[in-house]
TORKE-140544 format. One record per residue (C-alpha): residue in one letter; x, y, z. Coordinates in steps of 0.02 Angstrom, whole numbers, plus 50000, padded with zeros to 5 digits. Example, Ala and Ser with C-alpha at 12.3 -4.5 7.8 and 13.67 -1.06 7.14 Angstrom:
BEGIN
["a" [50615 49775 50390]];
["s" [50684 49947 50357]];
This chain:
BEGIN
["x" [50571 50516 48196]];
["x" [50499 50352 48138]];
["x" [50448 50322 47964]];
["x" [50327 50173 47923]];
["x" [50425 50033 47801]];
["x" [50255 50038 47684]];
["x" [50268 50224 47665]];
["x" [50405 50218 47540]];
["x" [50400 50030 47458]];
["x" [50388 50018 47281]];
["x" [50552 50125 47271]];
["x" [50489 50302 47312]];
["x" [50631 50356 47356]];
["x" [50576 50545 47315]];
["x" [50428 50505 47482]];
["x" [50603 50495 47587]];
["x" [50684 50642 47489]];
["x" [50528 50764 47573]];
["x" [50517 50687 47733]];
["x" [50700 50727 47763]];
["x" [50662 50902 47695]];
["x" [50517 50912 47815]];
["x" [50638 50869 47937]];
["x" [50754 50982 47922]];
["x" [50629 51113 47918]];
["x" [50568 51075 48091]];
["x" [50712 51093 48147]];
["x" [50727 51263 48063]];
["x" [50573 51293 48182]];
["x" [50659 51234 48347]];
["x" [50790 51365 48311]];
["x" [50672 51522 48290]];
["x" [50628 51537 48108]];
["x" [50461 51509 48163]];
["x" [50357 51606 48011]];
["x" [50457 51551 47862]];
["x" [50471 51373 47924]];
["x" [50291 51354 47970]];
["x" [50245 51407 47804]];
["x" [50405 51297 47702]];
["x" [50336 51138 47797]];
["x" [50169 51164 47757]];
["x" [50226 51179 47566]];
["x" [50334 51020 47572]];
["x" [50200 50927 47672]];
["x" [50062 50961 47515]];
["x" [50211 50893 47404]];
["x" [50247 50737 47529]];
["x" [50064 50710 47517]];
["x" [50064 50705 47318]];
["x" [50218 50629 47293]];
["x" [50152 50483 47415]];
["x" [49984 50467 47318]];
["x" [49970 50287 47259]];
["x" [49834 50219 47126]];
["x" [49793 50053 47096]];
["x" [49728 50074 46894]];
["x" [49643 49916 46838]];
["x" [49662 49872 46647]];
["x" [49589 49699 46682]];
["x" [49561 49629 46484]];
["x" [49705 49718 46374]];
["x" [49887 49757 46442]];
["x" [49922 49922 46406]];
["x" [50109 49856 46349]];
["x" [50024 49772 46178]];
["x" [50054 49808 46023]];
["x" [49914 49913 45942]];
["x" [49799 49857 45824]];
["x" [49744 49685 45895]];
["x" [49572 49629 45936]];
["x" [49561 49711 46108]];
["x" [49702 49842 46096]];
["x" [49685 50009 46046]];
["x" [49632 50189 46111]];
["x" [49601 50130 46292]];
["x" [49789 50052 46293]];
["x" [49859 50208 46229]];
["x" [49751 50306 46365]];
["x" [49831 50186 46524]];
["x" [49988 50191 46479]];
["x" [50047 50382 46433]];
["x" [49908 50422 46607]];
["x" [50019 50312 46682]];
["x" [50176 50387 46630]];
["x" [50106 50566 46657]];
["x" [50075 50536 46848]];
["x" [50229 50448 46863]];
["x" [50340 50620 46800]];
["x" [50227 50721 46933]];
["x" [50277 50605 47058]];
["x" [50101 50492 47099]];
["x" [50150 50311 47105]];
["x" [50042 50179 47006]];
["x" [50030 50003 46974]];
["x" [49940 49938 46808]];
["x" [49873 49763 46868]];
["x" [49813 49690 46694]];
["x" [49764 49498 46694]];
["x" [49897 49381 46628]];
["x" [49885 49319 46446]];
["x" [50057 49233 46414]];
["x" [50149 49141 46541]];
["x" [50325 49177 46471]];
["x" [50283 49378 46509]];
["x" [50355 49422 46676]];
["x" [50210 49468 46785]];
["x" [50299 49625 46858]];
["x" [50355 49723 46708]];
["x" [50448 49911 46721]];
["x" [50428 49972 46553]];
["x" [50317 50126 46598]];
["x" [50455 50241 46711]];
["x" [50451 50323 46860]];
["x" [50456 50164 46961]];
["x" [50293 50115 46908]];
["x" [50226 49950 46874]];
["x" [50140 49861 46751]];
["x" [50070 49681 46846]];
["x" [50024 49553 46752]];
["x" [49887 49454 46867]];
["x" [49863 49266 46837]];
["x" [49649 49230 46805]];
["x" [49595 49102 46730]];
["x" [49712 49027 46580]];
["x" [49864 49143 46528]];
["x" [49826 49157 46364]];
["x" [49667 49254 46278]];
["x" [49511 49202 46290]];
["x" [49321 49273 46230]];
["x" [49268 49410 46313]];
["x" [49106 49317 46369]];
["x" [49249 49212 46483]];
["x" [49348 49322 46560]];
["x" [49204 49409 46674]];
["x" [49206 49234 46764]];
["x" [49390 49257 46808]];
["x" [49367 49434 46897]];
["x" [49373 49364 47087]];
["x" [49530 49262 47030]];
["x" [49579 49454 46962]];
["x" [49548 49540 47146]];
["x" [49619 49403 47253]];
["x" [49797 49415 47141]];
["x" [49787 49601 47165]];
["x" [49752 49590 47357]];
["x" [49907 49466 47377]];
["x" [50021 49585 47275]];
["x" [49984 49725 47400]];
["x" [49979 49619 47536]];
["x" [50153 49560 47483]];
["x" [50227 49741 47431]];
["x" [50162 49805 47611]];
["x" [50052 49948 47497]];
["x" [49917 50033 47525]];
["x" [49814 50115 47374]];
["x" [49731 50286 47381]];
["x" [49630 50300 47225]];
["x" [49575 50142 47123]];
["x" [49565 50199 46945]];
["x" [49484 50046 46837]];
["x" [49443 50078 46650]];
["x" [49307 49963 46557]];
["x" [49159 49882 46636]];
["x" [49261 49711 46680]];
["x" [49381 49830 46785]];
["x" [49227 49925 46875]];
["x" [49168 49766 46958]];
["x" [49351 49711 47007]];
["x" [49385 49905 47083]];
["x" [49212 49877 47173]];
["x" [49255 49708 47266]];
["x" [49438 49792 47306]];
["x" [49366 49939 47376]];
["x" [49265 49844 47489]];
["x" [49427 49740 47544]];
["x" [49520 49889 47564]];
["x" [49409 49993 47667]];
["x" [49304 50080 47560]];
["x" [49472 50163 47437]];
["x" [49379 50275 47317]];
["x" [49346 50227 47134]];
["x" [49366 50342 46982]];
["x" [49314 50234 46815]];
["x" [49323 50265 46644]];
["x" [49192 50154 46527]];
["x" [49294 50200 46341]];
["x" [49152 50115 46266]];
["x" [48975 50074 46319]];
["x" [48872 49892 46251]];
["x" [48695 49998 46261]];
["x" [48796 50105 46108]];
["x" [48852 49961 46003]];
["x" [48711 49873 46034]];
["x" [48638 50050 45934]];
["x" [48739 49997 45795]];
["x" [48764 49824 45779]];
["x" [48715 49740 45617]];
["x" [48677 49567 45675]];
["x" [48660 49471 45834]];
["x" [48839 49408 45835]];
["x" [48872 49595 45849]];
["x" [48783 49633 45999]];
["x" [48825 49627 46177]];
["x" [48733 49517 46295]];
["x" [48644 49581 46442]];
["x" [48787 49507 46551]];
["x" [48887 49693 46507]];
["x" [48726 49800 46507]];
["x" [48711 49762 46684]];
["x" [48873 49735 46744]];
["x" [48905 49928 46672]];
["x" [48763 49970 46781]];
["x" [48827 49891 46932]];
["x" [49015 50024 46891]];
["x" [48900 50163 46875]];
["x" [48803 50147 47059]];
["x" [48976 50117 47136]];
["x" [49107 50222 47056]];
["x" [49156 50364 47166]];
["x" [49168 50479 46985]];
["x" [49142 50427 46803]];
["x" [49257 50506 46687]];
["x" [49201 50564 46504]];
["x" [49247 50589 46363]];
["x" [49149 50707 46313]];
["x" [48980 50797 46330]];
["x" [48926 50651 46200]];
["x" [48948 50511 46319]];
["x" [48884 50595 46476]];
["x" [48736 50610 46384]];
["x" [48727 50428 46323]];
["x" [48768 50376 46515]];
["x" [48621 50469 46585]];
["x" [48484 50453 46440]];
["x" [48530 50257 46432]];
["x" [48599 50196 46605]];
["x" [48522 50330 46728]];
["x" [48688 50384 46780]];
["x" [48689 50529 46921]];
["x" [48804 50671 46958]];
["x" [48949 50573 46988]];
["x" [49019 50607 46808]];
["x" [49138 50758 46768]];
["x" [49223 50768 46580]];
["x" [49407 50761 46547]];
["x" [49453 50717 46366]];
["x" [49600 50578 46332]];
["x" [49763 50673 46308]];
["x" [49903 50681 46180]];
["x" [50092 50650 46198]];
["x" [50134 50798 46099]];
["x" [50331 50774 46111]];
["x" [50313 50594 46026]];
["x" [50162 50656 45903]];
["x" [50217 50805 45812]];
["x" [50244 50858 45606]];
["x" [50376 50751 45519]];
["x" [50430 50862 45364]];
["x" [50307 50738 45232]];
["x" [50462 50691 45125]];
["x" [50564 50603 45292]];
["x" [50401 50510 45339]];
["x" [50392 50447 45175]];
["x" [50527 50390 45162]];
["x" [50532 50322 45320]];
["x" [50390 50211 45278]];
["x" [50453 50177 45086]];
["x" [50352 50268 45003]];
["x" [50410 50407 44866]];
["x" [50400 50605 44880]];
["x" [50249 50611 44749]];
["x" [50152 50452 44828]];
["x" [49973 50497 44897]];
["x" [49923 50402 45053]];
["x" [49770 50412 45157]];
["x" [49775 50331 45311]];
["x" [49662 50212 45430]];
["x" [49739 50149 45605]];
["x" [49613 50061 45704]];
["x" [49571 49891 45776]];
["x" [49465 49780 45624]];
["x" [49288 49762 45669]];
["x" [49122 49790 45599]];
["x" [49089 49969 45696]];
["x" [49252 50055 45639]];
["x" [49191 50063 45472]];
["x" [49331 50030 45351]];
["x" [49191 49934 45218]];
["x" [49136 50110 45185]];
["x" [49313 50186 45173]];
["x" [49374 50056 45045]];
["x" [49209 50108 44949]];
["x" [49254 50284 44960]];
["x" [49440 50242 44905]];
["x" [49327 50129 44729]];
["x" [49269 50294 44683]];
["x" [49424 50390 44708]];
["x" [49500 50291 44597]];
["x" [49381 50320 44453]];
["x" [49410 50512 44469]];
["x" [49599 50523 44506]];
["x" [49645 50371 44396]];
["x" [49803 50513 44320]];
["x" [49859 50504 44491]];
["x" [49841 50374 44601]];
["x" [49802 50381 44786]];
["x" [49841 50226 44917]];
["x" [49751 50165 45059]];
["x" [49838 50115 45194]];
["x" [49754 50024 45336]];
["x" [49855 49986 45497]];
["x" [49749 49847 45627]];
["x" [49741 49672 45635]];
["x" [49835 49535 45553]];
["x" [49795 49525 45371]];
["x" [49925 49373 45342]];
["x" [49857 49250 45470]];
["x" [49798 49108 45394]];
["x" [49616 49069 45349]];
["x" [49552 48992 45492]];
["x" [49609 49106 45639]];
["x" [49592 49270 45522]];
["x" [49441 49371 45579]];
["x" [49292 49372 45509]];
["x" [49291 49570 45480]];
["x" [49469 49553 45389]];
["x" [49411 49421 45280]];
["x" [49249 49508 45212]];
["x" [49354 49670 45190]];
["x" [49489 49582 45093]];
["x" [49338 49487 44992]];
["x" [49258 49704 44961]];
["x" [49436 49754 44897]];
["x" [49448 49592 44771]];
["x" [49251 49640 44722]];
["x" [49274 49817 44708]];
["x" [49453 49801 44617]];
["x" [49555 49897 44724]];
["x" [49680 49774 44783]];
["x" [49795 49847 44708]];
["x" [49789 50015 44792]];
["x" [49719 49976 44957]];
["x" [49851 49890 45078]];
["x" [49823 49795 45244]];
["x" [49975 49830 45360]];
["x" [49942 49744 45489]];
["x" [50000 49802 45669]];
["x" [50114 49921 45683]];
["x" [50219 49992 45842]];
["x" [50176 50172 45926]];
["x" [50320 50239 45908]];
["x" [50299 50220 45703]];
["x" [50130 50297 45698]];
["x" [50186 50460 45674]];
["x" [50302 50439 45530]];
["x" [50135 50333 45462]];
["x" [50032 50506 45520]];
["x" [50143 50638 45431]];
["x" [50167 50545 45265]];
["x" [49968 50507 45252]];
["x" [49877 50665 45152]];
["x" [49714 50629 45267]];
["x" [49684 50514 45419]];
["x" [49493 50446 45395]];
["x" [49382 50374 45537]];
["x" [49229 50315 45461]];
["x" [49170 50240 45649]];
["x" [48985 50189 45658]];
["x" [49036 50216 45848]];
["x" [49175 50313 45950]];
["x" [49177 50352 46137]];
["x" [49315 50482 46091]];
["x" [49425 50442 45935]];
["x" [49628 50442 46015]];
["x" [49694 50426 45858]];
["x" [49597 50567 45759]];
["x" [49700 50659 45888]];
["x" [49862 50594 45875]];
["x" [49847 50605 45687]];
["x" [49816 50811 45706]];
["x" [49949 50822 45836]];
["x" [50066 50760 45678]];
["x" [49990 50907 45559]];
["x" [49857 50798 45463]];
["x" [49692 50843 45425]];
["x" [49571 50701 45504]];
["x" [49397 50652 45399]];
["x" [49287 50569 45542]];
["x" [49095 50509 45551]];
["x" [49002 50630 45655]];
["x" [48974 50512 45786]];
["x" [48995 50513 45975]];
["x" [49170 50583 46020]];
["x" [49237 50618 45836]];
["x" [49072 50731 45794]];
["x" [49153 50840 45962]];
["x" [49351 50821 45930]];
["x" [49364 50853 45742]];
["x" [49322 51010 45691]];
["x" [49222 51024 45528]];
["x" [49317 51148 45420]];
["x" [49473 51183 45529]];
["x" [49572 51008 45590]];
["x" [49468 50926 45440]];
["x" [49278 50867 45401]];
["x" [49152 50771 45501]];
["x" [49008 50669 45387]];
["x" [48885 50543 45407]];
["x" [48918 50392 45441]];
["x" [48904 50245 45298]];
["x" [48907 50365 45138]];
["x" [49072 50330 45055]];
["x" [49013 50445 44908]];
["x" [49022 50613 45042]];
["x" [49184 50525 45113]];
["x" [49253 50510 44928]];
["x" [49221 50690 44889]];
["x" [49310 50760 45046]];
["x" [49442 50655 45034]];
["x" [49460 50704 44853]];
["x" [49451 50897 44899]];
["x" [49588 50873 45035]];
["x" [49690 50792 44889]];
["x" [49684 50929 44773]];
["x" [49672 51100 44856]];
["x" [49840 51112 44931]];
["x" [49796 51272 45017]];
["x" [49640 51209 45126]];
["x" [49767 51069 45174]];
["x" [49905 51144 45244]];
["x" [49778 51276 45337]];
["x" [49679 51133 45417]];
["x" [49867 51041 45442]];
["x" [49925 51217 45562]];
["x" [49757 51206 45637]];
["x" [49762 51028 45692]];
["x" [49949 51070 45749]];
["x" [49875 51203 45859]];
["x" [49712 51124 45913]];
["x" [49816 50972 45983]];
["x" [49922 51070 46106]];
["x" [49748 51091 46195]];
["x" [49753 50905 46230]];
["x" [49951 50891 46307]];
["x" [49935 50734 46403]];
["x" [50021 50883 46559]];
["x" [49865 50959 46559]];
["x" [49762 50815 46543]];
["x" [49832 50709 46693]];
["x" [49835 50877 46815]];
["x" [49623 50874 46779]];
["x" [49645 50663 46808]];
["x" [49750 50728 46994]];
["x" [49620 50839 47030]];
["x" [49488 50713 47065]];
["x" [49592 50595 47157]];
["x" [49671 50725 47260]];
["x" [49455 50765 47306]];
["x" [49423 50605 47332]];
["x" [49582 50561 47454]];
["x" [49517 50734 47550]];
["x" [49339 50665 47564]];
């Protein structure tokens, strides 16, 4: 029996574990046991097959190893990394190839279990650069990724790429590789913010319109979000049939209720403190202008007892000429409106403090002018606490108004201000949308999620 050296490289050593099993049960069949073997090595055959499944996923502009919060990290990081460490526990091997943004990172990192990979590509300098830049740097991107599996003797069954950027560098692999099928994930669409964008600085150039279009005639399957963004894809690209819907997933055994007194003081704050929580990269679509107007009013009517605002994203200390524009004019509302004092920029903060952050908060409030799906409203009602979200894209289908919390319009902080302030002060309604959120969440166990994600590669690989 001969077994080919690029079968099992990468150190899947559980591929050699069901071969020899295999084995063993052919020569079951040699001795007579003809039925029950016949039937056992068709079994472990399925399992050799799944267990052997390799995917090449493509997170080409944001490692999905950084720290949350930054200026291109947040929901879709979250989203590659627990996938990743999903398919790893059912056995499927993958490699992240991200492109290479520091040179002092090793570029083979194995921080995500399972014998799976993170790979940090070198294109173009290794160290961020604009967005408008990095599309240049895609070929660069492929050929690095064709070398490492050149060099690691692998062969990819499924490319999964997520963002636009990764949809063209999954296209020219495919065509290297044979024609290996593509399943991409867009997380956000430009036609959308363009929707919403404010000023021209705001909007994205045509450069991402069409290179989106370009993922959506190649892609062997589009994966949604929701019903909201299958809708947006066909009423504003054209997409096809190619697109089924499988909602991000939750790691419910990290995200769970911490009793509100340990959180708190986890975090430093006392038993009686009131928190309401924001946790979200800091740009003009997520809203947080018309949260810390909300939070000017809520003042004025609970001034006997006062309620924080605690916003984790970005990097509120850096210093004035490489702070953001967005966390400059928010810092300059909070001085206008006079709610330094109670509003507090955190800064980035780790994932595995989020849920201490999540149980100690009264409310979690997305007040999004745009969300393909909303992670962390999720996350937050996986930890017991009632989420206030716009009712836009994703949110307007996750959160559900009067159960896991309330869904408003978008831009009115003096709705926002009232529902936060109901939340606040009837104690019943809160811990009854707190056991639904609980509840709701299981539905979204990142177990059930990836078997859906499995499901589609395993179609495509049969194709």
């Amino acid at each position: 029996m001969s077994i080919c050296p690029t079968a099992y490289s990468g150190g899947d050593y559980k591929g050699l574990e069901v071969i020899s099993q295999v084995f063993d049960v052919s020569c079951r069949l040699l001795n007579g046991e003809y039925r029950w073997s016949r039937y056992a090595a068709s079994r472990l055959l399925d399992q050799h097959q799944k267990i052997m499944l390799r995917v090449a996923m493509l997170s080409y502009h944001t490692c999905p190893l950084a720290t949350l919060g930054g200026k291109d990290t947040g929901g879709m990081n979250v989203y590659v990394r627990e996938l990743t460490r999903q398919l790893g526990q059912m056995g499927i091997h993958v490699d992240v190839f991200t492109r290479s943004q520091d040179d002092h990172v090793p570029h083979v990192l194995h921080e995500l279990g399972y014998g799976n990979r993170v790979v940090h590509v070198p294109a173009g300098p290794e160290h961020p650069i604009a967005k408008q830049e990095l599309a240049d740097y895609i070929p660069e991107f492929v050929e690095g990724i064709k070398a490492f599996a050149c060099e690691k003797g692998i062969r990819y069954d499924i490319i999964h790429s997520h963002y636009w950027m990764s949809g063209l560098a999954a296209a020219s692999l495919s065509d290297a590789w044979g024609g290996t099928p593509i399943v991409h994930m867009f997380h956000t669409l430009g036609e959308m913010k363009n929707r919403i964008a404010r000023s021209e600085a705001e909007r994205e150039g045509e450069y991402r319109i069409n290179g989106e279009k370009q993922v959506i005639r190649r892609a062997d399957r589009v994966v949604v979000a929701t019903l909201a963004e299958l809708t947006q894809l066909r009423f504003l690209y054209k997409a096809n049939g190619n697109m089924v819907v499988i909602p991000p997933g939750v790691d419910v055994s990290h995200f769970y209720p911490i009793p509100s007194d340990e959180a708190k003081m986890y975090i430093g704050l006392k038993p009686e403190d009131r928190m309401v929580l924001f946790v979200g990269r800091i740009e003009p679509l997520k809203g947080v202008d018309t949260l810390i107007a909300a939070m000017s009013r809520l003042q004025l009517s609970e001034a006997h007892r006062p309620v924080h605002l605690a916003i984790i994203g970005g990097d509120p200390s850096a210093s004035p000429e490489e702070m953001t524009g967005e966390m400059t004019r928010l810092q300059k509302l909070c001085d206008d409106l006079a709610v330094g004092q109670t509003v507090v920029f955190l800064g980035k903060r780790d994932q595995d403090k989020l849920p201490y952050y999540y149980s100690a908060a009264e409310v979690l409030v997305m007040p999004s002018l745009y969300e393909s799906f909303g992670m962390v409203a999720l996350e937050a009602m996986a930890c017991g606490t009632p989420v206030i979200a716009s009712e836009v894209g994703g949110l307007a289908y996750l959160v559900r108004d009067g159960e896991t919390g309330f869904t408003i319009p978008d831009s009115e902080p003096e709705t926002l201000c009232e529902k936060i302030a109901w939340l606040l002060n009837d104690r019943q309604l809160h811990a009854t949308m707190s056991q639904r959120a609980v509840e709701y969440a299981q539905d979204y166990a990142w177990e059930k999620i990836a078997k859906q994600i499995v499901e589609i590669y395993e179609g495509l690989v049969k194709k």
